[in-house]
C-alpha positions in Angstrom: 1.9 -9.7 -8.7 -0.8 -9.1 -6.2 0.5 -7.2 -3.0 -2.1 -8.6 -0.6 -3.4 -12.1 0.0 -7.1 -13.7 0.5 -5.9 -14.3 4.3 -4.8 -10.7 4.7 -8.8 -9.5 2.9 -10.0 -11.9 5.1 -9.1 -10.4 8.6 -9.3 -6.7 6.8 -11.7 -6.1 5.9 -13.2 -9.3 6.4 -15.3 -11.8 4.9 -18.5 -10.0 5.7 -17.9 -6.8 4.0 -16.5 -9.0 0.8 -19.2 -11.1 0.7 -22.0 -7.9 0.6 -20.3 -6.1 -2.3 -18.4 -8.9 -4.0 -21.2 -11.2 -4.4 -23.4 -11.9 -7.6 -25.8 -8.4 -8.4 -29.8 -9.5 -8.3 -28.6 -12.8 -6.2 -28.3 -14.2 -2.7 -25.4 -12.8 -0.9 -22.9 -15.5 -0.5 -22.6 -16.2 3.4 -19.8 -14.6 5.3 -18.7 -17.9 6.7 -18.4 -19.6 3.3 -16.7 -17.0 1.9 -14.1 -16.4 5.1 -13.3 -20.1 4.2 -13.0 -19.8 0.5 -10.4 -16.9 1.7 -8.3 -19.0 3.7 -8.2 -21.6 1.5 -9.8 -23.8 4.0 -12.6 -27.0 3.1 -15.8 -25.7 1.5 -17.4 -29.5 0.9 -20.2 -28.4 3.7 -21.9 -26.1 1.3 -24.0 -27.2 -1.4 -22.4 -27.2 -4.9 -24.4 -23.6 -5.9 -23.4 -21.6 -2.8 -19.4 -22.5 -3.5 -19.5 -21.7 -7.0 -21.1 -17.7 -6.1 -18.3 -17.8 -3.5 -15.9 -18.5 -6.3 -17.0 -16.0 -9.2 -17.0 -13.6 -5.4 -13.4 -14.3 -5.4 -12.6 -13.6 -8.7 -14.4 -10.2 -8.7 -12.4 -9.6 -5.1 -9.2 -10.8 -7.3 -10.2 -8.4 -9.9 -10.4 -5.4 -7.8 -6.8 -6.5 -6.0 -5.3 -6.8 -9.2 -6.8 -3.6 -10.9 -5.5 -2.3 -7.6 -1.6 -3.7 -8.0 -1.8 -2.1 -11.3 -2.5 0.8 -10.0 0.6 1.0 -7.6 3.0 -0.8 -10.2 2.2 2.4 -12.2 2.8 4.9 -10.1 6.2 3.1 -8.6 7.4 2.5 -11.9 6.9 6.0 -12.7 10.1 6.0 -9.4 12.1 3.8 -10.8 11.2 1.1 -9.0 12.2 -2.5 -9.6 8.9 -4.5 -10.2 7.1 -6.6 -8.5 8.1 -5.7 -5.2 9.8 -8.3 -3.0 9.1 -7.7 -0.1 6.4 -5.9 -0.2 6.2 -3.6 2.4 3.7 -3.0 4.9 2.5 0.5 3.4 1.8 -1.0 -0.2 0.2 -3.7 1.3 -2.7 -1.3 2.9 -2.8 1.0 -0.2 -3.6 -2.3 -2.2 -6.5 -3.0 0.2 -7.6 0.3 0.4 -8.1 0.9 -3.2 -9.1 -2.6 -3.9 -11.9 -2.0 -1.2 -13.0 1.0 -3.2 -13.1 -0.8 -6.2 -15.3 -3.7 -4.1 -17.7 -0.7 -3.2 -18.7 1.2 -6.9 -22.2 0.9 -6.3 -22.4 2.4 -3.2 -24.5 5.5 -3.0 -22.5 7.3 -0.5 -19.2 7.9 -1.7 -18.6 11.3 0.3 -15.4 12.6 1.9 -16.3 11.1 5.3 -16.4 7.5 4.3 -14.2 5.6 5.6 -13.4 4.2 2.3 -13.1 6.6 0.2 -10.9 8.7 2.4 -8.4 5.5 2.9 -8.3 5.3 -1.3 -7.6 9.3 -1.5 -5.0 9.0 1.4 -3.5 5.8 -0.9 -3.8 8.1 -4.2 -2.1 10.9 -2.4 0.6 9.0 -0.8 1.2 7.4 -4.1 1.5 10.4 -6.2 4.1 11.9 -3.5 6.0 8.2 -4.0 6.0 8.6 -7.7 7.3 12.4 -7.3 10.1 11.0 -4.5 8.5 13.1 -1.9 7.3 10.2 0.2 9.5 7.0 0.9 8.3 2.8 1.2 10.2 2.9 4.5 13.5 2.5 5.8 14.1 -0.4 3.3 13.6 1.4 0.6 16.3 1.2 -2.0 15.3 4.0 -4.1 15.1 6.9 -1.6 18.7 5.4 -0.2 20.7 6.0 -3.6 19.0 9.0 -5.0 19.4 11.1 -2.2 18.6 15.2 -2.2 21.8 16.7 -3.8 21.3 19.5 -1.4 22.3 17.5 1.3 24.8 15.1 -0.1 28.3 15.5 1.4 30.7 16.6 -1.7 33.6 17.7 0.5 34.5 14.1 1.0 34.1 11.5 4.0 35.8 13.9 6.7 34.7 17.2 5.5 31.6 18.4 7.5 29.8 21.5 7.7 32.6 22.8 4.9 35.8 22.3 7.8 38.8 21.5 6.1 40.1 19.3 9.2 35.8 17.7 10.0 36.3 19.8 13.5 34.0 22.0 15.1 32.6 25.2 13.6 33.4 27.4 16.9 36.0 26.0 18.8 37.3 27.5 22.1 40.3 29.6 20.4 37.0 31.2 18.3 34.6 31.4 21.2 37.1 33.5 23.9 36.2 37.0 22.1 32.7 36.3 22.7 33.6 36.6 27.0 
């Protein structure tokens, strides 16, 4: 299952970007406007014949790098105990799809340092995904995992009216407790 949609690469990070890394090596780029419509699904019949099929073999190496991407995440969530595919897919796994997808888009760049913007978004993605995987980081408030295996540390064992170890759920210092302390 693919976490992210053409629509969604097409407003980030948009059909220009796409069309300079996802287009055919030793070839003319496939135009930004073509390719934002191939994206949204919209009518391509303007273009001649040769220019919409670069801007389909475009959109299967941009499918590639989403899928490659969802494998990615599927891996580390199973590793969680998640149920697979994702439905709905929340917003967070949405932008780690397009951030490591977008990586995959840009192997041939030569600058790949840590103050790209790209290649910190895929490390922040990595990270985050590791500390998923481990159940240090949570999807959200949704998330069904992190709701029924809770920290046993702080998991109420005394019952439903025990608190803070009171047999009757009161207050730890209650006035009677409090008057030597005049």
């Amino acid at each position: 299952m693919s976490y992210i949609t053409h629509a969604d690469l097409a407003e980030r990070p948009g059909a220009l970007e796409l069309a300079q890394v996802a287009s055919d090596e030793h070839a003319d780029e496939v135009s930004a406007e073509l390719l934002d419509a191939a994206l949204r699904g919209a009518d391509t019949s303007a273009w001649p014949d040769e220019q919409v099929q670069a801007a389909r073999r475009a959109l299967a190496r941009i499918d590639d790098a989403v899928q490659d991407a969802a494998a990615l995440i599927d891996g580390y969530l199973a590793k969680r105990g998640y149920a697979l595919p994702l439905s709905p897919v929340p917003s967070l796994v949405q932008a780690w799809c397009r951030a490591i997808a977008r990586y995959l888009l840009h192997k041939n760049r030569r600058s790949m340092d840590d103050k790209d913007p790209i290649v910190r978004d895929w490390r922040d993605a990595q990270r985050l995904l590791q500390q998923t995987a481990d159940g240090k980081f949570s999807l959200g408030a949704d998330d069904a995992v992190a709701v029924h295996q809770t920290d046993a540390r702080f998991a109420n064992q005394n019952g439903p009216d025990q608190r803070w170890g009171q047999p009757d759920g009161g207050r730890i210092f209650s006035r009677d407790e409090l008057r030597a302390w005049r």
